[in-house]
Every structure is written in structure tokens, then in C-alpha cells.
C-alpha positions in Angstrom: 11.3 -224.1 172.5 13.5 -221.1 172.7 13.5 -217.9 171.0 16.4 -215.3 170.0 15.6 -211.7 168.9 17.0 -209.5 166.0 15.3 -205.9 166.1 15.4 -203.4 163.7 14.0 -199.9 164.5 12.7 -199.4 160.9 11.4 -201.7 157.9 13.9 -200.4 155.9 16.8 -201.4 158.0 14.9 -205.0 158.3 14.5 -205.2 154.2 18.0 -204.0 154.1 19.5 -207.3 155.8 16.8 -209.6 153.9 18.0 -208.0 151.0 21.8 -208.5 151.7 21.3 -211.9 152.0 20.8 -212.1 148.0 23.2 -212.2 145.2 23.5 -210.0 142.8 21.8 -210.7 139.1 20.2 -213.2 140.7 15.8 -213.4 141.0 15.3 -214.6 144.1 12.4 -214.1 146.3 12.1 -214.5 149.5 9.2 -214.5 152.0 8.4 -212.1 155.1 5.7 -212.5 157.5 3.1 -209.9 158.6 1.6 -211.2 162.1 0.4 -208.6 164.2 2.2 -205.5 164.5 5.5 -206.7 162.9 6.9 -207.7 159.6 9.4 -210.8 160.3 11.4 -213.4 159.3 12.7 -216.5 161.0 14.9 -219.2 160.4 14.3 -222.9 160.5 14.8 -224.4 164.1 18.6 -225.0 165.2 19.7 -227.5 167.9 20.2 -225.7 171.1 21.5 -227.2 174.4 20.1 -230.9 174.8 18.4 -231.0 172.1 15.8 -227.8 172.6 14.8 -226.3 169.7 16.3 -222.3 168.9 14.4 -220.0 166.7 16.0 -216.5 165.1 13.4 -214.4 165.0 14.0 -211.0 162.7 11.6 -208.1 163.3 10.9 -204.7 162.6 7.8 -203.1 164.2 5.8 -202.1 161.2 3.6 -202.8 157.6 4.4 -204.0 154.5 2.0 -204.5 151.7 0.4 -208.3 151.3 1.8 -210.2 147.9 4.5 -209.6 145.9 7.3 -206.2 146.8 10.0 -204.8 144.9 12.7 -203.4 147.4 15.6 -201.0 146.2 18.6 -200.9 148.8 19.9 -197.5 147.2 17.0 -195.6 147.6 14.9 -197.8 150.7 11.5 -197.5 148.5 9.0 -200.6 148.4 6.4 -201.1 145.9 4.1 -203.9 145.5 4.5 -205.3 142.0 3.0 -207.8 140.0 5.9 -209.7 139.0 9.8 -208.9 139.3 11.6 -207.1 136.6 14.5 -206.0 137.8 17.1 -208.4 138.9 19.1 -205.1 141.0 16.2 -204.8 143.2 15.3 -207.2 145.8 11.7 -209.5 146.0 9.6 -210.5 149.1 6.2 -212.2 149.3 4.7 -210.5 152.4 2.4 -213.3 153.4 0.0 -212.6 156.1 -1.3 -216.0 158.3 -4.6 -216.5 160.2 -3.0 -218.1 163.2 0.7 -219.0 163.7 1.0 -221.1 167.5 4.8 -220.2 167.1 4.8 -216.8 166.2 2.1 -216.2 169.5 4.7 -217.5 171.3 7.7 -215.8 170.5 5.8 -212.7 170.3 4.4 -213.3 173.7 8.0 -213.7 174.7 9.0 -210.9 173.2 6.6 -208.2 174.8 7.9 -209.4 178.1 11.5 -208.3 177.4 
């Protein structure tokens, strides 16, 4: 398994490409990870040379709020929420696991960079 790395120096520059991802008028939410230090995101694996899996890991160094988060790209303010409202702001579920064997190992990568 391989791992690539895309670091962002704040959260708000990390929620600010998540969030670009979206259309707008559209609800969508989409789900970060909280693991250790660093809120995350990472794609699904891709096909690298002969056949070894590739994983895009997206970091920022950092805390977010557990559950649901309302994100505004104008002003770069979060606030947990109970439900989304407002289709101009941008949704995460900050989920938080126990124990992730692939996210030890990327991070573990990582910190030797």
C-alpha cells in the first residue's frame, strides 16, 4: 500500500477545498475524519504501478467538532449544527474512529517525512 500527501497549514484552508468540491444549491454532506492530531479526508484506493494500491490522503493538523458542521467559505467560520439549513454553506460529519489500521499507517508514514 502506498500513500500520497495533501497538507494544508490550517483547517480552514482544508474545509475550503472539501468545500469546493460541492455544487452550489445543492445539500450535500460529506464526511471528515478526526484521528489523532489531524482532521482528514481520503479517497478510495486507486491502481498504482502493478497493481499496488495508492491512497490521497488530505490533512490539516488540527480539531474539528464530532457530528454534524456547518462551514461558510466567505467568512471560514464552523459551527456544529443539528441539521443543515442553509444550502450556501457547506456540511461535514466529523466522525472520530477507535482504531483505523490504515490511517496508523499512513500517519506513521507521514511523521517520517
Amino acid at each position: 500500500m502506498k500513500f500520497e500527501f495533501e497538507v494544508f497549514g490550517t483547517m480552514e484552508e482544508l474545509l475550503s477545498v472539501a468545500a469546493s468540491s460541492f455544487s452550489m444549491g445543492m445539500r450535500q454532506i460529506s464526511t471528515l475524519t478526526q484521528y489523532g492530531d489531524y482532521v482528514l479526508f481520503y479517497s478510495p484506493t486507486l491502481s498504482g504501478e502493478k497493481g499496488e494500491s495508492v491512497w490521497l490522503i488530505t490533512l490539516a493538523k488540527g480539531k474539528l467538532p464530532l457530528g454534524l458542521i456547518e462551514f461558510d467559505y466567505e467568512t471560514k467560520k464552523v459551527e456544529k449544527i443539528s441539521r443543515p439549513v442553509n444550502p450556501e454553506k457547506s456540511h461535514f460529519l466529523v466522525v472520530k474512529p477507535v482504531r483505523s489500521t490504515i490511517l496508523d499507517e499512513a500517519l506513521q508514514e507521514f511523521s517520517r517525512l
